[in-house]
Residue, then its C-alpha position, 0 to 999 in steps of 0.5 A: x500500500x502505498x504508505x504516506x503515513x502517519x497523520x501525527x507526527x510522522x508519515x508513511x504511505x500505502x506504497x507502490x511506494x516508488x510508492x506502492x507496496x510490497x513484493x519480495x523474497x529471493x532464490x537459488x544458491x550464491x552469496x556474497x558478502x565481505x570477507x569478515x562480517x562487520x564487527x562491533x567497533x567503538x568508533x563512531x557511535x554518534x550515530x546507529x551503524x547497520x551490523x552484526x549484533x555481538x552474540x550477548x546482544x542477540x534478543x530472546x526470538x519469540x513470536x506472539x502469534x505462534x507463526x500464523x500467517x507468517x507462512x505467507x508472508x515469507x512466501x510473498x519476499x519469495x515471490x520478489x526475490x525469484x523475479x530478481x537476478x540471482x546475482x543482485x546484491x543486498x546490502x546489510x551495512x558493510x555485508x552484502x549478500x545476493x538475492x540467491x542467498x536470501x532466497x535460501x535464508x528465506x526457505x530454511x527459516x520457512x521449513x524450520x517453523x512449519x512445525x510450530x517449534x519451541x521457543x528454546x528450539x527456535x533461539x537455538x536454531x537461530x543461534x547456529x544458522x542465522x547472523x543477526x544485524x541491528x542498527x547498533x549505537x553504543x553497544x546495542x540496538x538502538x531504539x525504533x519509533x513504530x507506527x501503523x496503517x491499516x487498510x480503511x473501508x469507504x462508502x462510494x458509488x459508480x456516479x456522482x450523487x449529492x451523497x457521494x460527490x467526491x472523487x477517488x481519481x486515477x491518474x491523469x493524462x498530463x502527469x509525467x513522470x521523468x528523470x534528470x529534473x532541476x534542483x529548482x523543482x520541489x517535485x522531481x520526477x514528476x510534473x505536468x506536462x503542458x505541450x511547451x515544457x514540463x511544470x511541477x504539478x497541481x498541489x492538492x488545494x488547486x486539485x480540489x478547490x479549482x478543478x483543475x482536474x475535470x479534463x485530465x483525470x477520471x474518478x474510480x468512484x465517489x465517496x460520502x466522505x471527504x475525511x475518509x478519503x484523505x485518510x484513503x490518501x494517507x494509508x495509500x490502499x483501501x476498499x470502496x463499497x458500494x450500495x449493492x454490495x460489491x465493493x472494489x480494492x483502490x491502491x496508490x498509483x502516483x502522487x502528484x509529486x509534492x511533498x508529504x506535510x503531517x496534517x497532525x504537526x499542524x494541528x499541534x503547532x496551531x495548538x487545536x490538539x497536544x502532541x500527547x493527544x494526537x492519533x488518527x482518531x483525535x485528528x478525525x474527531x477534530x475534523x468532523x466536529x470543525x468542518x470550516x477548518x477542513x479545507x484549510x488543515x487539508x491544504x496543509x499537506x500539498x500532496x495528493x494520490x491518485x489510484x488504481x484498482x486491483x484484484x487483491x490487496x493492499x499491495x507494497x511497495x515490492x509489488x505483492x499483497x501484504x499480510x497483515x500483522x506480518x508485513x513492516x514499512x521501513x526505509x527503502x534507502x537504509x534497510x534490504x527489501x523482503x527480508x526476514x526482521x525480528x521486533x519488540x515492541x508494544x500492541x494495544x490490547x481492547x476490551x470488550x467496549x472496543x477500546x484500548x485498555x492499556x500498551x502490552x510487550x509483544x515480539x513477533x517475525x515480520x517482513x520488509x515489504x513496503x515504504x513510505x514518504x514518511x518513513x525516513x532512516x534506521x529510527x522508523x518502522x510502519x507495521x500494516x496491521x489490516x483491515x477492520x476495528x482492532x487494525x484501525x486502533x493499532x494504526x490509529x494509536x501505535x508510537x511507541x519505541x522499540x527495536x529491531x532486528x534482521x535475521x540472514x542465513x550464516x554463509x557457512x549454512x550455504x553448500x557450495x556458497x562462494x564468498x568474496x570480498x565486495x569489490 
């Protein structure tokens, strides 16, 4: 899904995530990788470096769902490695391994759980099969900042009513998108094209507030909602029901190529809410109750997607359908695409009123398998929590900090593996 989370304070997005969402794994049987893994080094520790966690380090691998789900999800890394060459190269800090490598560092890990082992039997199996890797600071994995996104449900029609009357658009005709842009321009790679030159595209306030888009783009569907659907926007993917029913999957296509700005920094720097307060569902609550200001809080944030539909959903920035509670966004820039990682951090746990009774410790085996423009450096992760009223809380409400961790197969676990120092 392209994630352009969060409304708070951080960002992300519901990915094809150039900006869409997720595809991964890898397959066949090649490594590289430095000639020594990366050792701890005291030096510059100002600031987390990717590398292999001292074994005294290592966290207690248990996972809070007993490997539900986690099943497809590794299968779907699987899918986007397979589709790579074999000789492609990820990098985990100074490390780098080949696609084939991770492939095989999937399937073991995927053969070994189908069983449900132990947690005694899961530590060990980690201990002598897998290298861990961490962004450590001063001799530990250094803290994490986790927010959520969750797949929303809209209200819409075919055909514009008075009920539903705005647009979910696809893209449009005169965006381009190129390489090589000036430096001047905020939205590089993607522009108008106008038939004498290329121009930045419209911002959101000219696409909503003038039209501009009546010739150029045509709508999915309209909705009952238009808070819904800048939501719709901030998550990146979603499904549309319609009065009969029948409800279609809408997935980020293509932003207009300006900036994310955090519609919830605005409203705390206007101090309409407190930084203690602000979540998705308080900055819904304060837009439903002040309708006037929308436009304006709205407009706030340039950025605006447009979509497409799919048959299945949502889909990451790798391109395949994510699993909720299974796949993670972080960045595409400093963390390798597909890969196996490890968390601790915290879940909120319900009762029976649907509300969030208090913050539990929970670890649990994920996959990297989509982005967002939001989610920037080794300090933040975005968890797809799903659809549905428990998902919507989790990514409503979650940031909190916590760590992380990314488990590859030990090169000596490859027959055959030929290792060499990168060049």
């Amino acid at each position: 899904m392209r994630r352009v989370n969060q409304c708070f304070l951080g960002a992300s997005a519901f990915s094809k995530r150039t900006f869409i969402l997720s595809i991964l794994a890898v397959m066949f049987f090649i490594c590289l990788t430095t000639a020594a893994p990366a050792k701890f080094s005291s030096e510059s520790q100002s600031q987390p470096v990717f590398q292999v966690v001292p074994v005294d380090e290592c966290p207690f691998f248990e996972d809070d769902l007993h490997f539900d789900h986690l099943e497809e999800a590794i299968r779907g890394s699987l899918v986007y490695y397979q589709k790579l060459p074999s000789e492609k190269r990820f990098f985990f800090g100074k490390d780098t391994f080949l696609a084939s490598h991770l492939i095989r560092s999937l399937k073991r890990f995927l053969a070994f759980i189908e069983n449900k082992p132990s947690s005694k039997k899961l530590n060990a199996f980690i201990d002598q099969n897998y290298q861990v890797y961490a962004y450590m600071q001063n001799g530990a994995a250094s803290s994490v900042l986790f927010t959520g996104y969750y797949e929303p449900l809209l209200q819409g029609s075919l055909n514009r009513t008075e009920t539903f009357r705005y647009p979910v658009y696809a893209r449009p005709e005169d965006l381009v998108t190129f390489d090589g842009l000036g430096k001047s321009m905020a939205n590089k790679g993607i522009g108008r094209d106008t038939g004498n030159a290329i121009v930045p595209y419209y911002t959101r306030q000219q696409i909503e507030e003038r039209g501009v888009l009546g010739i150029n783009a045509s709508p999915i569907a309209w909705v009952n909602d238009p808070v819904a659907l800048f939501f719709l926007q901030i998550q990146g993917s979603g499904k549309i029901r319609f009065e009969n029913e029948s409800m279609i999957n809408v997935h980020y296509q293509i932003s207009n190529g300006h900036p994310y700005k955090s519609i919830g920094k605005y409203l705390i720097d206007h101090k309409k809410l407190s930084k203690e307060t602000v979540s998705m569902q308080s900055i819904r609550e304060y837009l439903n109750a002040h309708p006037e200001e929308v436009a304006e809080i709205f407009n706030y944030n340039p950025r605006y997607i447009f979509f497409e539909t799919v048959e299945k959903g949502p889909v990451g920035c790798l391109n395949i359908e994510l699993t909720p509670g299974r796949s993670v966004a972080l960045d595409r820039q400093t963390a390798p695409a597909g890969t196996l990682v490890f968390i601790q951090a915290q879940k909120p746990k319900v009762n029976t009123a649907g509300k969030i009774s208090s913050w539990v410790r929970f670890s649990r085996f994920l996959l990297n398998q989509d982005t967002g423009s939001a989610i920037k450096g080794s300090g933040r992760a975005d968890i797809f929590w799903g659809n549905g009223p428990y998902a919507e809380l989790a990514a409503g409400y979650m940031k909190h900090p916590g760590q992380l961790y990314f488990l590859v197969l030990k090169p000596e676990q490859l027959r055959g593996c030929v290792i060499q120092p990168l060049k």
